[in-house]
ROBAGU-540258 format. One record per residue (C-alpha): residue in one letter; x, z, y. Coordinates in steps of 0.5 Angstrom, whole numbers, plus 2048, in hexadecimal, padded with zeros to 3 digits. Example, Ala and Ser with C-alpha at 12.3 -4.5 7.8 and 13.67 -1.06 7.14 Angstrom:
A8198107F7/S81B80E7FE/
//
This chain:
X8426E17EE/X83E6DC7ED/X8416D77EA/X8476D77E5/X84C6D37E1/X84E6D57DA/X8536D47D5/X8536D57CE/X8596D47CB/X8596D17C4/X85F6D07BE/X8626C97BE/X85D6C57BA/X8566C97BB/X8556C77C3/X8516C17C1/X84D6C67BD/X84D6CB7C2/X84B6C77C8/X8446C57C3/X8426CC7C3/X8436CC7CA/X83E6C67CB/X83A6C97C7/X8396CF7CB/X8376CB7D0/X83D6CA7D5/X83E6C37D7/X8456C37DB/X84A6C37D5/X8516C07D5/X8546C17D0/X85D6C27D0/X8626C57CB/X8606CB7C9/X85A6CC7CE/X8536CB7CF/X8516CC7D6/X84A6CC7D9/X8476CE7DF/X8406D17DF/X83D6D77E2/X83E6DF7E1/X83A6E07DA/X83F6DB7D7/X8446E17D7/X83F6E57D1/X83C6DE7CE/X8436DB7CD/X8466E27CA/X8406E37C5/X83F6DB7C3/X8466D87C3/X8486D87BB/X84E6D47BC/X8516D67C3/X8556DC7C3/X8556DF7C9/X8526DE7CF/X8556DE7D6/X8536DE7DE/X8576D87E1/X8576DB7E8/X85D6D67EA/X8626D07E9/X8686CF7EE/X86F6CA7ED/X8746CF7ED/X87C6CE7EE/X87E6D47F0/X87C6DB7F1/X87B6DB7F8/X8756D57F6/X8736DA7F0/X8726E07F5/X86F6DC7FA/X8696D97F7/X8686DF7F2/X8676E37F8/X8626DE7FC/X85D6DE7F5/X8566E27F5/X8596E97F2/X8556ED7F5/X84E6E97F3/X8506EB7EC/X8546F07EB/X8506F77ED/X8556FD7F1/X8567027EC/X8576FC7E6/X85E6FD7E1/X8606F57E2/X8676F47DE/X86A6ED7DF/X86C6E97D8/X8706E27D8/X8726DC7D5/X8776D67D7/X8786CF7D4/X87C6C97D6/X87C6CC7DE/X8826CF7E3/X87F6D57E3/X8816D87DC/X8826DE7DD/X87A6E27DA/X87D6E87DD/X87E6E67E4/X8786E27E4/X8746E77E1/X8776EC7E7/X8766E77ED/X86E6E77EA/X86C6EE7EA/X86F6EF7F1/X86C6E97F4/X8666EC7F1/X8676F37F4/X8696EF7FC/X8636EB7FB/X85D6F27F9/X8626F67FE/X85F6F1803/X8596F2801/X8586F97FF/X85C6FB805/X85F701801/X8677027FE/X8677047F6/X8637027F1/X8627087EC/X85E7027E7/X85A7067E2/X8557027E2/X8526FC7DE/X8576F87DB/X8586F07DE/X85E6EE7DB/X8616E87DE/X8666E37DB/X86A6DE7DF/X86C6D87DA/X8706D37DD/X8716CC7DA/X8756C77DD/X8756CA7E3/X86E6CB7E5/X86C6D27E5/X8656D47E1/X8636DC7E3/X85D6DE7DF/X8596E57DD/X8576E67D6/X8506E87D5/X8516E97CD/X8566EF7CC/X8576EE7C5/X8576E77C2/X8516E47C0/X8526E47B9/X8526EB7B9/X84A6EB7B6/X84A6F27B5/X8496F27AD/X8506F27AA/X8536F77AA/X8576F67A4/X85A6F07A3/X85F6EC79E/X8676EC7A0/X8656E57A2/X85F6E57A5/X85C6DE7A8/X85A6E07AE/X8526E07B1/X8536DA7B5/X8566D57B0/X8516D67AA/X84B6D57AE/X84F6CF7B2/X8506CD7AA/X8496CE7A8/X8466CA7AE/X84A6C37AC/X8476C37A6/X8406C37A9/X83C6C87A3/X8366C97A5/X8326D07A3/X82E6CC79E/X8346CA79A/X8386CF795/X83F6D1798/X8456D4794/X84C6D6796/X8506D7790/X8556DB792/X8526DF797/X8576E5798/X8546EA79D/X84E6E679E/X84E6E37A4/X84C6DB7A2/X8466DE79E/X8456E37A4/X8456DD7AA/X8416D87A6/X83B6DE7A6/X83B6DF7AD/X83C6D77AE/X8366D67A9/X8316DB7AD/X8336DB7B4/X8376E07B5/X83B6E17BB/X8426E37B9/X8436E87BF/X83C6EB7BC/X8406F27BA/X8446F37BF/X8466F57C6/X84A6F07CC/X84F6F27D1/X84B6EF7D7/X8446F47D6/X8476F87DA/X8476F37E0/X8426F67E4/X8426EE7E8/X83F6EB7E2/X83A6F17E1/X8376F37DB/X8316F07DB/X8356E97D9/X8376ED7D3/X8306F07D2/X82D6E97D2/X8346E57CE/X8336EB7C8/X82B6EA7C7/X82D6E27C7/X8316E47C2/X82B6E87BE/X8266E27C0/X82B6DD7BE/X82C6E07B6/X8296DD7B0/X8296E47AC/X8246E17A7/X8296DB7A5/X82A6DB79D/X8306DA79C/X8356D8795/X83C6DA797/X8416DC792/X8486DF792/X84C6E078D/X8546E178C/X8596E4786/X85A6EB789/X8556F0788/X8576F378D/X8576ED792/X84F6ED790/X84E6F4792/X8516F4799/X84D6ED799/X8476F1797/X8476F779C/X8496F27A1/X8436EF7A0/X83E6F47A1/X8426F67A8/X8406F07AB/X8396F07A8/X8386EC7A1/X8396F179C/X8336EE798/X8346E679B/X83B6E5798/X83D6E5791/X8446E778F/X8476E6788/X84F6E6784/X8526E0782/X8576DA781/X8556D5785/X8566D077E/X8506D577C/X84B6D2783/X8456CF780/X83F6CF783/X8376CE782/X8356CA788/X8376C4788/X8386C278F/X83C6C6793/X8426C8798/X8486CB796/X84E6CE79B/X8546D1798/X85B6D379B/X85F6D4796/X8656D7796/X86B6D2798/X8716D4793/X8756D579A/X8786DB797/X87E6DA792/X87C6DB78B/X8756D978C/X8766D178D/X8766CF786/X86F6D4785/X86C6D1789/X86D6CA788/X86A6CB781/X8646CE785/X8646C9789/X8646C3783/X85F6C777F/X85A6C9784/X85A6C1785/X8596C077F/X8536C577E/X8506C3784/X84E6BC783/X84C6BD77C/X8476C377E/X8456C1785/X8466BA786/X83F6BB78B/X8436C0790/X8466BF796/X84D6C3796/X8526C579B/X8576C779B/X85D6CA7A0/X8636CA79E/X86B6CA7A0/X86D6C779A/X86F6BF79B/X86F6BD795/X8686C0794/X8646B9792/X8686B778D/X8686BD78A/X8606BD78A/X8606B7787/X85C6B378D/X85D6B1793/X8586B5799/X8536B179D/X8556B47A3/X85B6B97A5/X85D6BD7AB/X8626C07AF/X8616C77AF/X8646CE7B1/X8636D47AD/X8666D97B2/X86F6D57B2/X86E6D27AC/X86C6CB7AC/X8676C87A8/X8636C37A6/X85B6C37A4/X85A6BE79E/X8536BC79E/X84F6B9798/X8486B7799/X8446B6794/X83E6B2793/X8376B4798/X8336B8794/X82C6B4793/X8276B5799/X8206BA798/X81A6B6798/X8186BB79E/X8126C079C/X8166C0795/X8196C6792/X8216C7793/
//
């Protein structure tokens, strides 16, 4: 197979993000819909795209996309499609669905109609009766939306935003994803010095090492389609040492993590030194109102907590009002984000932000207040930082 057509799928809001990452991994061929970023390029895109890709989270093989009014059509031109060029005779290929605003509602039909029409097809070609499907896995979805019928393969397995390093987390974990979505709005460059100031299990802090010295964020973990025997495993010889070639390990780094619960400071911790930045990332508690910092310019990133609970509102309202306060007074210099479901989050910080932006973290809809703060003054070059 030498040319394919990739899907990468995004939260509502990051596909813009995730089509620059897909560009800037050379791929040209780019259109860009709701929830999807979908590509065409050759075979090695598969591995590159699934160790690179920071703000997808997954990605998928399209293998067709048909109008479907009936369950006859549905059949028919699943059927018709190259099964058996992707799919090898002993695979395990189960078929998952999703239906919006099509006739065809029914997922669990529609799902059976698919893995029929998928076993007709590779009959034809396999010429055998039974499938014992106890091989690699291809996990085909079909998503109908308005009708038209999208079938693709997950060449992910687990989400992309399972790294690998948290294997504890905060009962309201932000997901892998988000957090470097968030960090990578907000420009920082490693040069400059980032802080998270309600850092929870470490993930912020975590995302911005591996951003800051280039680190691909799939580095520590393995991927469904390395099984694939048509994509080879030279492909992913070559993706692996692109990553190894591509990481900057020698990047110093000023990153700090903080939160009130110690307990939180030590999941954070451990956490770090799973992915490799034990000595990289410092960890310290504290309230948010106690956050100072030497350096006069830099970047800071919280999502603090949303007073979404009951009881919790007023807490965090005045947390909210104290932290403006503290911050303009002790970091004047630095720009802050800040994502938060709270609507009356400005007025509660005293200021209004340069910049906001429409969010999901996980159902829940957010906002990110960005606040800029002054360009630090440019080095002569050759001078000293």
């Amino acid at each position: 197979m030498e040319k394919v057509t990739l899907i990468a799928t995004a939260t509502m809001g990051l596909e813009a993000l995730v089509a620059r990452e897909v560009k800037d991994l050379g791929y040209e061929d780019v259109k860009v819909e709701n929830g999807k970023v979908t590509f065409t390029s050759d075979v090695a895109a598969i591995p590159r795209a699934n160790l690179w890709l920071r703000t997808a989270d997954r990605v998928k093989l399209k293998v067709g996309e048909f109008k479907a009014l009936t369950f006859d059509e549905l059949f028919e031109k699943t059927k018709s499609l190259p099964w058996a060029d992707i799919i090898p005779v002993h695979a395990e290929f189960p078929v998952i669905g999703r239906s919006v605003k099509s006739k065809l509602f029914s997922v669990s039909d529609c799902q059976a109609i698919v893995k029929k029409a998928v076993v007709e097809s590779m009959k034809k070609r396999y010429k055998r009766g039974w499938f014992d499907e106890n091989g690699p896995l291809y996990r085909i979805e079909v998503a109908l939306h308005k009708d038209i019928a999208t079938l693709t393969i997950d060449t992910s397995g687990t989400g992309l935003h399972k790294r690998g390093y948290r294997y504890l987390h905060s009962q309201a974990p932000l997901k892998e994803t988000l957090a470097a979505a968030i960090i990578m709005l907000s420009h920082w460059k490693s040069d400059r010095p980032f802080a998270d100031p309600f850092c929870g299990s470490g993930t912020i802090p975590i995302e911005a090492a591996m951003i800051g010295q280039n680190i691909a964020p799939g580095f520590n973990r393995e991927f469904v389609s390395e099984q694939w025997h048509w994509i080879g495993s030279e492909h992913w010889d070559r993706a692996r040492e692109e990553v190894e070639d591509m990481a900057n390990y020698d990047q110093p780094l000023d990153i700090l993590g903080s939160d009130i619960d110690h307990r939180m400071v030590e999941l954070a911790q451990n956490n770090a030194m799973e992915a490799g930045f034990g000595d990289l990332i410092s960890f310290k508690q504290m309230q948010v109102t106690d956050f100072r910092h030497k350096e006069e310019y830099g970047i800071l990133i919280g999502n603090p907590p949303y007073g979404e609970r009951i009881g919790e509102r007023e807490e965090v309202e005045k947390m909210y009002q104290k932290m403006g306060e503290v911050f303009r007074e002790h970091l004047e210099t630095w720009s802050i984000y800040i994502l938060t479901s709270h609507e009356g989050f400005e007025e509660l910080y005293g200021k209004r932000a340069t910049k906001k932006r429409k969010l999901y973290n996980g159902n829940i809809k957010t906002d990110y207040y960005q606040f800029f703060g002054p360009r630090p003054p440019r080095h002569p070059e050759g001078s000293q930082q």
